[in-house]
Backbone bond lengths (Angstrom), bond angles and torsions (degrees), N, CA, C in turn:
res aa  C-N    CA-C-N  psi(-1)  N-CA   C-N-CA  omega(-1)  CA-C   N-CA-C  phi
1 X - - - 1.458 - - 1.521 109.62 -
2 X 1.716 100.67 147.53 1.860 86.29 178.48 1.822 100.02 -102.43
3 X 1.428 104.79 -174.73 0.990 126.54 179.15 1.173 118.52 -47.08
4 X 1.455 114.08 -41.28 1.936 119.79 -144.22 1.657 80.66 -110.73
5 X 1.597 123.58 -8.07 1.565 98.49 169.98 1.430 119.64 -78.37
6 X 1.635 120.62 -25.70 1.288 148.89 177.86 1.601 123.28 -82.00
7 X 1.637 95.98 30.46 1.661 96.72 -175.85 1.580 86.69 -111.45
8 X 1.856 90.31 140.01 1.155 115.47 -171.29 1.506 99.51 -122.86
9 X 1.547 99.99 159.68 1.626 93.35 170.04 0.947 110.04 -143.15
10 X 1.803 113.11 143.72 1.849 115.46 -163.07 1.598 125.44 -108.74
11 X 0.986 125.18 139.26 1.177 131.29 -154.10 1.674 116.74 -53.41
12 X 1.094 132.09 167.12 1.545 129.04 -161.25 1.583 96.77 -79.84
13 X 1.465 104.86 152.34 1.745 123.47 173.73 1.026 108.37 -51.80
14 X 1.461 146.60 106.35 1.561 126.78 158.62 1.699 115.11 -57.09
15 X 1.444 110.04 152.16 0.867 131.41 177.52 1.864 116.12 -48.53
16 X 1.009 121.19 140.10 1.766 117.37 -167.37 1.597 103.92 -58.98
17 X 1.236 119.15 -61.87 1.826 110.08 -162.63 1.863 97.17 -62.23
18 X 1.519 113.36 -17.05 1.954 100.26 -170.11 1.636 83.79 -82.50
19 X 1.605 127.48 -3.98 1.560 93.97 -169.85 1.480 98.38 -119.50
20 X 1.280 127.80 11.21 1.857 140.04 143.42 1.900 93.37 -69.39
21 X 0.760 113.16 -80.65 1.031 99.40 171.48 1.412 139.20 -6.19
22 X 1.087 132.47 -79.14 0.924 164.60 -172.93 1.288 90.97 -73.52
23 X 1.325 132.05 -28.31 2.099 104.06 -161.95 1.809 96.39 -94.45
24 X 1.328 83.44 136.92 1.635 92.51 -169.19 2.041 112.44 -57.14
25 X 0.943 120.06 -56.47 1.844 135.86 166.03 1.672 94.49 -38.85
26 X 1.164 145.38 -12.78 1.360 139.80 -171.29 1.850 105.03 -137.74
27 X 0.870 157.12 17.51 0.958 174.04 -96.28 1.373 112.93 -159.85
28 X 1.555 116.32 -64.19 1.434 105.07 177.00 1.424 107.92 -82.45
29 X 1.404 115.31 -40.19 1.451 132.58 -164.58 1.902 96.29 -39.14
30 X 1.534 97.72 -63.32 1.233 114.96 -173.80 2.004 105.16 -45.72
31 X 1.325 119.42 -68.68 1.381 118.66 159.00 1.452 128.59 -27.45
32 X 1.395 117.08 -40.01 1.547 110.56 178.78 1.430 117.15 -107.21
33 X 1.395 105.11 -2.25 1.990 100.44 138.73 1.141 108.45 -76.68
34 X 0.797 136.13 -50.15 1.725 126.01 -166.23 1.701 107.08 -55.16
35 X 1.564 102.29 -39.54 1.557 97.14 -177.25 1.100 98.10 -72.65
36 X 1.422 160.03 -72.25 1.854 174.52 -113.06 1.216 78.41 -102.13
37 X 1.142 149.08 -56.52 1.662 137.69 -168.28 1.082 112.24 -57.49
38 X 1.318 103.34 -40.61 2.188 112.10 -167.43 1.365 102.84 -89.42
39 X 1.432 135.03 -31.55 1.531 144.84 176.58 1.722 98.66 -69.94
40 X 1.498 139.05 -18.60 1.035 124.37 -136.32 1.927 82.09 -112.31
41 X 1.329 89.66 -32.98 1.754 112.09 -149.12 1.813 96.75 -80.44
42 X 1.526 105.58 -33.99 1.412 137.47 -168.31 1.835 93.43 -46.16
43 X 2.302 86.87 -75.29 1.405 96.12 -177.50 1.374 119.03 -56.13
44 X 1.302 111.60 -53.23 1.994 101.30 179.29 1.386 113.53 -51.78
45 X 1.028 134.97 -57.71 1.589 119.72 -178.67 1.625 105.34 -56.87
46 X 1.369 140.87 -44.42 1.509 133.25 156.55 1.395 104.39 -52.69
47 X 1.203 149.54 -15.69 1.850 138.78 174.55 1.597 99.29 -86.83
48 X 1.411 125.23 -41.16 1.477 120.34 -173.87 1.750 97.57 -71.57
49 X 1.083 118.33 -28.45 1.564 103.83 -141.09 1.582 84.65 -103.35
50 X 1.410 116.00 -82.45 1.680 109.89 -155.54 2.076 109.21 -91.17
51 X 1.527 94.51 -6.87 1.379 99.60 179.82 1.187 142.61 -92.37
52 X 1.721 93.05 4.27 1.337 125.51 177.98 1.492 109.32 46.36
53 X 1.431 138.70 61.07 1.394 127.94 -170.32 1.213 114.30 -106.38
54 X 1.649 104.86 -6.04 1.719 105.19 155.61 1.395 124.03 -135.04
55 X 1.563 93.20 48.83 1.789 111.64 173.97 2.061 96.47 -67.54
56 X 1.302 90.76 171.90 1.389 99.30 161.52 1.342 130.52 -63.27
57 X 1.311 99.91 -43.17 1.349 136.90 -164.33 2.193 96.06 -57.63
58 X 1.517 84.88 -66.51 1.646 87.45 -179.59 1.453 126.47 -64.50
59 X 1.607 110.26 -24.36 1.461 96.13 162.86 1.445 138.82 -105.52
60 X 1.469 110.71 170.03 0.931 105.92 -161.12 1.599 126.35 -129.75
61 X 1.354 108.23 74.50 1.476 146.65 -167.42 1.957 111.72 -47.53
62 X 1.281 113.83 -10.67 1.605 114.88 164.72 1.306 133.51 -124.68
63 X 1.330 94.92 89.01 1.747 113.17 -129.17 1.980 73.92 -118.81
């Protein structure tokens, strides 16, 4: 057989985060940042907003 009967052609690059994704050794890792990211992000926007953590009141400027 020659060469040019044996040309094959390979399927398109996936995109980078579908191929983190996808690699098994990175897989959960990738999942439990996403959770610790969203738990982290959760509380700071609840510390600015109803927790007052940079009212006046809470800090303490004569240090």
């Amino acid at each position: 057989m020659s060469t040019s009967m044996m040309e094959t052609t390979l399927p398109a690059k996936q995109p980078l985060l579908q191929r983190i994704w996808k690699n098994p050794a990175l897989e959960h890792y990738v999942r439990l940042v996403i959770l610790v990211s969203s738990i982290n992000l959760g509380w700071l926007v609840y510390g600015m907003t109803e927790g007052g953590w940079f009212s006046a009141g809470n800090l303490n400027l004569q240090a």
